[in-house]
C-alpha positions as CSV (number, residue, x, y, z in Angstrom):
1,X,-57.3,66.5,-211.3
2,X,-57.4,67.8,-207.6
3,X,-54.5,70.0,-207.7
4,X,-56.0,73.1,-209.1
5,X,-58.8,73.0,-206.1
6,X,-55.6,73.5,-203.8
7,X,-55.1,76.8,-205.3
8,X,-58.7,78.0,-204.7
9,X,-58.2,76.8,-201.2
10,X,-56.4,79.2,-200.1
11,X,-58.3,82.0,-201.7
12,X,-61.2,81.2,-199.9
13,X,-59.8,80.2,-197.1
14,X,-57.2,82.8,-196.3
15,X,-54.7,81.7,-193.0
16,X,-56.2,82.7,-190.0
17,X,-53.4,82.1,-187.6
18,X,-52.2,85.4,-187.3
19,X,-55.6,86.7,-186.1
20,X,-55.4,88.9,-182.7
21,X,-56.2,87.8,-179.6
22,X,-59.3,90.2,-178.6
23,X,-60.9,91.7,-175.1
24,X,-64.6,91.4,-173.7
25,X,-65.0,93.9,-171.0
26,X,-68.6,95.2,-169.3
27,X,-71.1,95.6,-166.1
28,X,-73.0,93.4,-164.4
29,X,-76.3,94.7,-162.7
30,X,-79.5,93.9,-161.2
31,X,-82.4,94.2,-163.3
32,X,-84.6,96.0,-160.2
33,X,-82.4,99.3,-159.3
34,X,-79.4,98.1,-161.5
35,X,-77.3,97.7,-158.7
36,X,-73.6,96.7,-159.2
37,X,-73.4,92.7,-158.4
38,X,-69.9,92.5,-157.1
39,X,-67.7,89.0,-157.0
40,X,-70.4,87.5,-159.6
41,X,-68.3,84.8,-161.5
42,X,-67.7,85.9,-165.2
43,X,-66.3,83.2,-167.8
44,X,-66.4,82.0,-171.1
45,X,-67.5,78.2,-171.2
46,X,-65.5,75.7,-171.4
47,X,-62.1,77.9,-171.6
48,X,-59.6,79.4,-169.0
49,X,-61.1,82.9,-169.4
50,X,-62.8,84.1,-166.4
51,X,-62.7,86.5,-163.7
52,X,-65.1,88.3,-160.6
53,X,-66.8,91.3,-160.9
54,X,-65.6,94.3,-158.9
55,X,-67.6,96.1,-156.1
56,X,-68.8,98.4,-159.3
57,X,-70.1,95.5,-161.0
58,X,-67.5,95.9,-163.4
59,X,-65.2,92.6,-164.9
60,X,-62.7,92.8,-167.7
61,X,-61.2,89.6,-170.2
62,X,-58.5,90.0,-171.5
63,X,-56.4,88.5,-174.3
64,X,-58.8,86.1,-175.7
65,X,-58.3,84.2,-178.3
66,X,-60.4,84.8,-181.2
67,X,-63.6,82.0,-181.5
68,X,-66.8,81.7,-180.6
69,X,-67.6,81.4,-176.9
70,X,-70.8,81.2,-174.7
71,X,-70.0,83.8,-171.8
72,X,-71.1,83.2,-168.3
73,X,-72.5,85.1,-165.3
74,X,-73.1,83.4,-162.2
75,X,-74.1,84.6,-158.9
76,X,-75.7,82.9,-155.9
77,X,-79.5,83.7,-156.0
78,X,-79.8,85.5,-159.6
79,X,-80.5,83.8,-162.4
80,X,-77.5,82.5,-164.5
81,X,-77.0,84.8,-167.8
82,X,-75.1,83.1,-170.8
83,X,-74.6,85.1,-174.0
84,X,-72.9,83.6,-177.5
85,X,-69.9,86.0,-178.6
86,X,-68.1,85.7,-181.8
87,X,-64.3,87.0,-180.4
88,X,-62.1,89.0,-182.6
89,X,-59.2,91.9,-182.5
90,X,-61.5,94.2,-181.0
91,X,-63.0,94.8,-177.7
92,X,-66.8,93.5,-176.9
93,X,-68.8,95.7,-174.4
94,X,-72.1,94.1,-172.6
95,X,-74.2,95.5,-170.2
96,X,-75.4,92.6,-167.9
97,X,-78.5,92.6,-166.2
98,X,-79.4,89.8,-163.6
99,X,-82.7,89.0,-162.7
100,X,-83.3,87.5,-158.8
101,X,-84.1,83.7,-159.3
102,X,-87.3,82.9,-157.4
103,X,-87.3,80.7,-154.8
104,X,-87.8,77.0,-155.8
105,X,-88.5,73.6,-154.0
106,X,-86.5,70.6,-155.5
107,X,-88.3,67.7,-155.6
108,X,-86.5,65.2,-153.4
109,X,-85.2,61.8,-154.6
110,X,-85.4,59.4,-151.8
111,X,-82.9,56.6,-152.0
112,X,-80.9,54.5,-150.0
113,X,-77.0,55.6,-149.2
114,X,-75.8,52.5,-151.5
115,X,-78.2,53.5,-153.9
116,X,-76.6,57.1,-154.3
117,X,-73.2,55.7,-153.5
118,X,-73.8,53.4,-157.0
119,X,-75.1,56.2,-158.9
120,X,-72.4,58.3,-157.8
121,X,-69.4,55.8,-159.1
122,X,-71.7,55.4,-162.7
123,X,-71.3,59.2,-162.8
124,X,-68.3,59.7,-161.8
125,X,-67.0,56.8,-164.3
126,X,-68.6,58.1,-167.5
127,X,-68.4,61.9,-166.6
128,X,-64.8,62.0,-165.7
129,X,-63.4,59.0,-167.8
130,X,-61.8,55.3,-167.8
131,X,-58.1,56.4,-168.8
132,X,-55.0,56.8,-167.0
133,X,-55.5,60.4,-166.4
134,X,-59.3,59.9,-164.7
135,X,-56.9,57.8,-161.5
136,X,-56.0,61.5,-161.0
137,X,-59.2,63.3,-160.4
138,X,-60.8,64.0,-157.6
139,X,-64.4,65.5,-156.8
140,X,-64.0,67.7,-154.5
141,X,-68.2,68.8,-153.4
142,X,-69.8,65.5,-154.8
143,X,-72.8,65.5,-152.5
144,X,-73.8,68.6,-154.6
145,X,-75.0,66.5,-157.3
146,X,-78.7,65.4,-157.3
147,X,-78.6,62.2,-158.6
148,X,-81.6,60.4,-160.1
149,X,-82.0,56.7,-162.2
150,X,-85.1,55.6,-163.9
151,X,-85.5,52.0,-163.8
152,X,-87.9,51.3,-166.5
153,X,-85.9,53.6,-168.9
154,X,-82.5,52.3,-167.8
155,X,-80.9,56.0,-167.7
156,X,-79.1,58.1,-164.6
157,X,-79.4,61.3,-164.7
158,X,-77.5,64.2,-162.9
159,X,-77.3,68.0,-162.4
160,X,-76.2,71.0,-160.4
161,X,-77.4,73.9,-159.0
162,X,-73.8,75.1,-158.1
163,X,-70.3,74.8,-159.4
164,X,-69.1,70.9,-159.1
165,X,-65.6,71.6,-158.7
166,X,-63.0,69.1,-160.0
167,X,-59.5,68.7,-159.6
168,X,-57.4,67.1,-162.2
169,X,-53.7,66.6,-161.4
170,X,-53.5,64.4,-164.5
171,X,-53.4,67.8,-166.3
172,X,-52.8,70.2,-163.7
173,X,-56.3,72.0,-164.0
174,X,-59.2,73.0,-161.2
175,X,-62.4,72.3,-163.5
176,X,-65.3,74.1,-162.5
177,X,-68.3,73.0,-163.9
178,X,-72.0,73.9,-163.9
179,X,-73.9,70.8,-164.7
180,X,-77.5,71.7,-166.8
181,X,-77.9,68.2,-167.6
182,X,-76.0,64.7,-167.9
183,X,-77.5,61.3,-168.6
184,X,-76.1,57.9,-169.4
185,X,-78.9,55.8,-171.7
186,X,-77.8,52.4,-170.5
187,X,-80.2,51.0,-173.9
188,X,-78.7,53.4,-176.1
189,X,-75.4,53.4,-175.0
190,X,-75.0,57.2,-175.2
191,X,-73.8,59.3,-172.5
192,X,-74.9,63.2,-172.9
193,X,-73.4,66.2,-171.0
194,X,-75.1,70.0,-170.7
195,X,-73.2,72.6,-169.1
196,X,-70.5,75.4,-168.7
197,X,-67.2,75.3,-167.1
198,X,-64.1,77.0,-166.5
199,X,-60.5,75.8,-166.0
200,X,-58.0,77.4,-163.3
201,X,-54.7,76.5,-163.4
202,X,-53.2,74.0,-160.0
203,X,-50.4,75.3,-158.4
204,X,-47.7,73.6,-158.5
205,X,-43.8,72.2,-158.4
206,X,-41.7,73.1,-161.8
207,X,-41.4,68.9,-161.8
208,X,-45.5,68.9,-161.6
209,X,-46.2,71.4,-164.7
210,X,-43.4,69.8,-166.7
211,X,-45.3,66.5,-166.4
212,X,-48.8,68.3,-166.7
213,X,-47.5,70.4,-170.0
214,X,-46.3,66.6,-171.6
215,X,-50.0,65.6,-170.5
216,X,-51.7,68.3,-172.5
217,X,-49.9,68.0,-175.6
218,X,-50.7,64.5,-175.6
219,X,-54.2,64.8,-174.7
220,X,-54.4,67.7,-177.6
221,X,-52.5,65.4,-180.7
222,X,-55.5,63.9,-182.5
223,X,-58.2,65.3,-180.7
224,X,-61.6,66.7,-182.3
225,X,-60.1,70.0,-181.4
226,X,-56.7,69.1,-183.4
227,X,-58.8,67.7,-186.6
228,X,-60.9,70.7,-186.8
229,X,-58.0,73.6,-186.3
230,X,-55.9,71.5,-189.2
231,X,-59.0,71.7,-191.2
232,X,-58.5,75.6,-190.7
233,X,-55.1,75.7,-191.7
234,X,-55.5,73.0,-194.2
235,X,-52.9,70.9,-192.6
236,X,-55.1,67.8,-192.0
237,X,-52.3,65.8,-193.9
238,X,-49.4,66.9,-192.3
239,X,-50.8,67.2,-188.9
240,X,-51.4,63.1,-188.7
241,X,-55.4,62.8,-190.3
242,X,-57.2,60.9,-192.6
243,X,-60.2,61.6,-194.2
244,X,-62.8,59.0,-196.1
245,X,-66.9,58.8,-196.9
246,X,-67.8,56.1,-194.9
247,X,-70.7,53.6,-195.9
248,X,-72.9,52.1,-193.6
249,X,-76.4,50.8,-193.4
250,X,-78.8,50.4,-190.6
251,X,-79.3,46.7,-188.8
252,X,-82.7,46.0,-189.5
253,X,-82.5,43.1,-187.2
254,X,-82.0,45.7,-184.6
255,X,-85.3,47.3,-182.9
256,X,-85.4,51.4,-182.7
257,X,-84.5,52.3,-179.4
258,X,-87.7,53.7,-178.4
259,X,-89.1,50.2,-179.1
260,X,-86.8,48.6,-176.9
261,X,-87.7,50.8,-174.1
262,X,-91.4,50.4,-174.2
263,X,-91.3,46.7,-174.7
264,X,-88.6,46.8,-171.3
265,X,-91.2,48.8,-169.6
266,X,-94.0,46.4,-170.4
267,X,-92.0,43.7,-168.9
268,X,-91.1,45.7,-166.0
269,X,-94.4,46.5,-165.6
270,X,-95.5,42.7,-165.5
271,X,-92.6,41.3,-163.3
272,X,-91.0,40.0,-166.5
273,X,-87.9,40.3,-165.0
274,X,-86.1,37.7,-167.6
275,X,-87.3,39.4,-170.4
276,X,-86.5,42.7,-169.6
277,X,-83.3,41.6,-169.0
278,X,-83.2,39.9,-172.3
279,X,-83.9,43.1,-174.3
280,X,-81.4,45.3,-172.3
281,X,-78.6,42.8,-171.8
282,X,-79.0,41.6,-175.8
283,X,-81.2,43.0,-177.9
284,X,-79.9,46.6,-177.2
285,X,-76.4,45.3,-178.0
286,X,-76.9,44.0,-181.4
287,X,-74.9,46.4,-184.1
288,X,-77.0,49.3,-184.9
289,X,-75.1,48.7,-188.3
290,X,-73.8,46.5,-191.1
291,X,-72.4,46.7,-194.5
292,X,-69.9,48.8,-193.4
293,X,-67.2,50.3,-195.8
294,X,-65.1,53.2,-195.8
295,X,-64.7,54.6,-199.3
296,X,-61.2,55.8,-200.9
297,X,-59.8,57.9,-202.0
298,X,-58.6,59.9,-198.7
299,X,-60.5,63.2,-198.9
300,X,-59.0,66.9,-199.1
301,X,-60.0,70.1,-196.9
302,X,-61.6,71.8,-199.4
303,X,-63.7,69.0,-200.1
304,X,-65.4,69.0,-196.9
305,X,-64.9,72.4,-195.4
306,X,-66.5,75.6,-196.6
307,X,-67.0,79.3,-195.0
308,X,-69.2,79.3,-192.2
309,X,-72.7,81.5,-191.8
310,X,-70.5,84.6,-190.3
311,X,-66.5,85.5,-190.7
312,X,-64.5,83.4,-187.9
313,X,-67.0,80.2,-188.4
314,X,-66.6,77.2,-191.0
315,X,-68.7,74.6,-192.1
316,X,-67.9,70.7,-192.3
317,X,-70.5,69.1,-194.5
318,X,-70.1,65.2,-196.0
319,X,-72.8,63.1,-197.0
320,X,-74.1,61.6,-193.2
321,X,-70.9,59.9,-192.4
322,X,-66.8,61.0,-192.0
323,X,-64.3,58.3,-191.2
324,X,-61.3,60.0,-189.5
325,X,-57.6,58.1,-188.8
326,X,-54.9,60.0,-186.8
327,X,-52.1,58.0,-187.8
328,X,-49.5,59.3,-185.0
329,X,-51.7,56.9,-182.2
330,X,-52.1,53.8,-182.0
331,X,-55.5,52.4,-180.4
332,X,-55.7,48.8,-179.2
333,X,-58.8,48.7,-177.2
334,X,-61.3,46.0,-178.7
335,X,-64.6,48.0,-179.8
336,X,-66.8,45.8,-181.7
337,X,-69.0,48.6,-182.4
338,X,-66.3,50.4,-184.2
339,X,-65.8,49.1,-188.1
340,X,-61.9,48.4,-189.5
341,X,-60.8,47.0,-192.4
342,X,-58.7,44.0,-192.1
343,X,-55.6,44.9,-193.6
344,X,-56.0,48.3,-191.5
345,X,-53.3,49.1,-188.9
346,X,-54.8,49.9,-185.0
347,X,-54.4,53.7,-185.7
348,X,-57.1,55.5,-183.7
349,X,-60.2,56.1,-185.3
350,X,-63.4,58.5,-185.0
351,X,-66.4,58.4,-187.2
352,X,-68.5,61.7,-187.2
353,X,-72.4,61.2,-187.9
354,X,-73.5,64.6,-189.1
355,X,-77.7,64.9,-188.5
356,X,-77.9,68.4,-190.8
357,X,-76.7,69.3,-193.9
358,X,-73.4,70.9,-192.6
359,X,-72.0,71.8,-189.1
360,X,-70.1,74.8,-188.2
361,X,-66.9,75.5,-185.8
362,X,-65.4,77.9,-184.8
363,X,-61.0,79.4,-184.5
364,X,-60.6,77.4,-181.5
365,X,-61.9,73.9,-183.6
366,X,-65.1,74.0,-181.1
367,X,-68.6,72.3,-183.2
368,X,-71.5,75.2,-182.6
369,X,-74.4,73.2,-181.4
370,X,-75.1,69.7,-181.3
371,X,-75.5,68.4,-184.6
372,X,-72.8,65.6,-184.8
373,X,-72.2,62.3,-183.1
374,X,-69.0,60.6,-182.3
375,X,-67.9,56.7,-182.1
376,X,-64.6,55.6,-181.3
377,X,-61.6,57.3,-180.3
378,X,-63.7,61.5,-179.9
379,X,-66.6,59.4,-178.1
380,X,-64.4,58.0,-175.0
381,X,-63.0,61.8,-173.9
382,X,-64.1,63.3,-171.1
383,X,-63.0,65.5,-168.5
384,X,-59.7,63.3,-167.6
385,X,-58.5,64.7,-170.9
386,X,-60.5,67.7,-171.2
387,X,-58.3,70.8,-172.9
388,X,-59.8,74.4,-172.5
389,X,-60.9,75.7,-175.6
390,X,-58.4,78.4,-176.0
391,X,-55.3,75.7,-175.2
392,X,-52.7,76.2,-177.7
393,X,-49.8,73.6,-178.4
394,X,-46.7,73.7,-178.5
395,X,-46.6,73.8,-182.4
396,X,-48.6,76.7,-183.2
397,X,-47.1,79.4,-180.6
């Protein structure tokens, strides 16, 4: 009964990977006087796209690939200007204008040197990663950071006011990256991250990008990035993924989280040291969930992807919950937070919570906004196995 629907597929969803790669060229000024800014840094977030500005103020990006993007200016005492840009064949002209950032006192955090020292390894541990590639990064300016933990709340919190620059020789990429905001909710368990970055590429031996090439294609093969570009070409199938509905209900035995924190507070507040510990070390682990079930048939594209809000965006909408398997990896790490069926084999598995009625992404497979969640396999990446945006694999040159 499906079959036909595979035939409207593709007239509504016409095969996009022919589209041209497009340009984004323009001037960078001051607001007072419009004078040229020269060597401002110009990039598009989260991609390999980026240049400086000439003495005219002028910058030029070429060859981009079509998407949508959140260009960057940065310049030491302006104000940083970001812009959303939907990329296509054509060229984009912007005229920039940079207003002077007034000057600001930053409220000191006084701690000890251990103190920073420990929430400098918690940072460094969920920002860059656990896996094999994280042994290869290195920090390079980490004093940059200002570092802060709340010890009633249980959460570290982190930010920049200049570029923390990262080298990963894992993947053979110099990661710069502008931190708005990062927290890890110790309670929750949720680790957030705010920012734009650029990737540069690391010099190096033919032996070195040969290895760092067989890196990135693995790092891409069943990544959110992967799911969501098959989904464009409606190759979910072939490409290694499964789709389901996924059924789960919440643990009532389980307190909201912003319950837990007050009653930690109140026992912080009162020296109740044992029970604060209590709610943190096991009331805050107990399953958010139960009942769990993931509900078959496997699903088709059509039947969860539409046409986005504007030509070169698309929509993924499912009732709350999507249970993704990417059968070509295998994933043996216990997670007791992460529901499989008994008779299912250790394939690695990501469960999307959706908080709107659809979410949209873009050419590149990139989510616009933040209305998803990951678990599993999507919620352990980080920057160890961070992939620009505009990356394209081996199969699909």
């Amino acid at each position: 009964m499906r079959f036909p629907w595979l035939i409207l597929m593709y007239l509504f969803f016409p095969f996009v990977a022919l589209a041209q790669n497009g340009t984004i060229t323009g001037v960078v000024t001051t607001v007072e006087g419009k004078k040229p800014l020269a060597r401002a840094s110009v990039f598009l977030s989260n991609s390999s796209a980026g240049t400086a500005t000439a003495d005219n103020g002028t910058f030029t990006l070429y060859n981009v690939r079509p998407g949508q993007y959140t260009l960057v200016v940065r310049i030491l005492g302006y104000e940083t200007y970001s812009k959303t840009v939907l990329v296509g064949a054509g060229t984009i002209k912007l005229d920039i204008q940079l207003a002077q950032k007034p000057l600001m006192l930053r409220e000191v955090d006084i701690s000890s040197a251990s103190d920073w020292k420990k929430n400098f390894e918690a940072f460094k541990k969920e920002f860059i990663g656990k896996d094999e590639n994280a042994k290869y990064c290195e920090i390079m300016n980490p004093h940059i950071l200002n570092l802060a933990y709340n010890q009633t709340k249980k959460i570290l919190t982190a930010n920049t006011d200049q570029f923390l620059v990262i080298e990963n020789k894992a993947l053979g990429y110099r990661v710069k990256f502008l931190v708005d905001s990062f927290s890890i909710d110790h309670i929750n368990e949720v680790v957030s991250t705010s920012g734009s970055q650029v990737f540069e590429e690391l010099p190096g031996t033919d032996a070195q990008k040969k290895k760092w090439h067989e890196r990135r294609e693995a790092a891409y093969h069943g990544s959110a990035m992967h799911f969501y570009r098959s989904l464009i070409t409606d190759k979910v199938m072939q490409e290694g993924f499964m789709m389901y509905h996924f059924l789960r209900y919440i643990n009532p035995l389980r307190p909201p989280d912003e319950v837990i924190r007050h009653k930690v507070k109140v026992f912080v507040d009162h020296h109740m040291i044992d029970s604060a510990r209590y709610y943190v070390d096991v009331v805050a682990k107990l399953s958010k969930y139960y009942n769990e079930k993931i509900l078959k048939p496997q699903l088709f594209t059509f039947e969860v992807m539409s046409n986005g809000s504007q030509p070169g965006l698309y929509a993924i909408h499912f009732p709350r919950y999507l249970y993704v398997v990417y059968t070509k990896k295998s994933d043996d790490t216990p997670d007791i937070n992460l529901y499989r069926a008994l008779d299912q084999p250790n394939f690695a598995v990501s469960i999307i919570t959706l908080n709107t009625d659809y979410a949209e992404f873009d050419h590149n497979g990139i989510l616009i906004g933040g209305s998803t969640l990951y678990e599993g396999e999507w919620a352990t990446h980080r920057l160890s196995d961070m992939l620009p945006v505009d990356y394209v694999p081996d199969d699909a040159k």
